[in-house]
C-alpha positions in Angstrom: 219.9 175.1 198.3 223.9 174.6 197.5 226.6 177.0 197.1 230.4 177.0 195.1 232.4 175.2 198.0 235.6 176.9 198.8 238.5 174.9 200.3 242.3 175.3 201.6 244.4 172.7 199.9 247.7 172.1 198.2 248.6 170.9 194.9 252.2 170.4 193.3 253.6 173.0 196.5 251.2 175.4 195.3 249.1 176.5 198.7 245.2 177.5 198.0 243.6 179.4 200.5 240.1 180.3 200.2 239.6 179.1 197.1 236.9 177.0 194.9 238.2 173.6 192.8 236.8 171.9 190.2 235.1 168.3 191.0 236.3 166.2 188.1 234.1 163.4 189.5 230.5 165.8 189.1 232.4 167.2 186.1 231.6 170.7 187.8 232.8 172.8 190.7 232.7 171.6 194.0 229.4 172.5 196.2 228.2 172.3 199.6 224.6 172.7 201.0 223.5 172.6 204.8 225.5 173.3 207.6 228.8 173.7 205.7 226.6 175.7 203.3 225.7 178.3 206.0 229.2 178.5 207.5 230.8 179.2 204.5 228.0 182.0 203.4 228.8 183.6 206.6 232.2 183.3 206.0 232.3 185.0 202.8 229.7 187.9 203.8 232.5 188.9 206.4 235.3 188.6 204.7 233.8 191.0 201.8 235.3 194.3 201.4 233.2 197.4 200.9 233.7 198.4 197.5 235.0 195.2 196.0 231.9 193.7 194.2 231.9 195.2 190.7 227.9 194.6 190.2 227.4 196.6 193.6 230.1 199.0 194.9 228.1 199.2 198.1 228.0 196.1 199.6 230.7 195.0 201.6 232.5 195.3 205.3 233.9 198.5 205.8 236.9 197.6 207.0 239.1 199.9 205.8 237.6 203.4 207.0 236.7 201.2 210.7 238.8 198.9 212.3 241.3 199.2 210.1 242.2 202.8 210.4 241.5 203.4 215.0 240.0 201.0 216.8 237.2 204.1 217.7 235.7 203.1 214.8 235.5 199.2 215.8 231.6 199.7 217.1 230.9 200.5 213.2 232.8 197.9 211.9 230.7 195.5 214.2 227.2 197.0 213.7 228.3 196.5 210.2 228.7 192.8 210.3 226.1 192.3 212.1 224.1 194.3 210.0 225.6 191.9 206.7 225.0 188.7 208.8 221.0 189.4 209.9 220.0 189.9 206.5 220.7 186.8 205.0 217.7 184.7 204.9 218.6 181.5 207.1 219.7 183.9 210.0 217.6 183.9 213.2 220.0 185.3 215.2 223.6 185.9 216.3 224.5 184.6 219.8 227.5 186.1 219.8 230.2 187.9 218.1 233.5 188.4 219.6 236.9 189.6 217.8 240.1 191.2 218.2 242.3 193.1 216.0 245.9 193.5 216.6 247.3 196.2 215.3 250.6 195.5 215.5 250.6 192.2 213.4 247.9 193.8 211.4 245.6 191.1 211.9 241.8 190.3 212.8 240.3 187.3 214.4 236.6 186.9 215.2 234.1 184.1 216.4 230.6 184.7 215.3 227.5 182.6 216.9 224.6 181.9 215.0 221.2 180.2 215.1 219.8 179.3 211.6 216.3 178.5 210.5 216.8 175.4 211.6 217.5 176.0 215.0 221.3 174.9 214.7 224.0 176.7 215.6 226.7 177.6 214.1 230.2 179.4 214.7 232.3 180.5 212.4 236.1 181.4 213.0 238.6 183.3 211.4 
C-alpha cells in the first residue's frame, strides 16, 4: 500500500507547506508507503476539518465547535481524534496523545503515539 506524499519545500521563493509535487523522474506524483506512509495518514486524518470533504460533509475533526471555541469542549475534540485515528486499519493503538492549544496565539500543537500492525511505533507532531 502507498499514498500521494506530501512535502514542505520551496521553489523560486515560493514556500509549500503541506503540499503534494509531482515526480518528473516516475512521471507521476510523488508517493510514500510504510512508515512515512502511516505518519502522514495520521497526519492528514487530524488535520481534517469537519465539514470540509465535499464527498462526505461528516467526516472530519470538529475543531471549530471544540477546542476552538472553550477549552470545555477540548475532551470532545480529543475523543474525536482519537475516535478518527482507531479506525484506520493499520492502528493497534494509541500510546499517547498529548496537546495544547494556546489561545492567545491561536495555535494547536499535539504529539500522538501509535503502534501499527506491525508493531512499530510511531509519533506524529504538529
Amino acid at each position: 500500500m502507498s499514498t500521494i506524499a506530501r512535502y514542505n519545500w520551496s521553489e523560486n521563493g515560493v514556500e509549500h507547506k503541506n503540499d503534494i509535487r509531482w515526480d518528473a523522474a516516475n512521471h507521476g506524483f510523488a508517493m510514500c508507503d510504510g512508515y512515512e506512509e502511516y505518519a502522514q495518514t495520521i497526519e492528514a486524518v487530524v488535520k481534517t476539518v469537519l465539514g470540509e470533504l465535499q464527498t462526505n460533509r461528516e467526516y472530519g475533526i470538529p475543531y471549530f465547535s471544540t477546542i476552538f471555541r472553550d477549552r470545555r469542549h477540548n475532551d470532545i475534540w480529543e475523543a474525536a481524534v482519537r475516535d478518527a485515528v482507531s479506525e484506520l486499519s493499520f492502528v493497534q493503538e494509541i500510546n499517547s496523545f498529548e496537546y495544547e492549544y494556546d489561545e492567545n496565539r491561536l495555535y494547536l500543537t499535539y504529539t500522538l503515539v501509535v503502534t501499527v500492525d506491525d508493531g512499530r511505533v510511531i509519533t506524529v507532531t504538529d
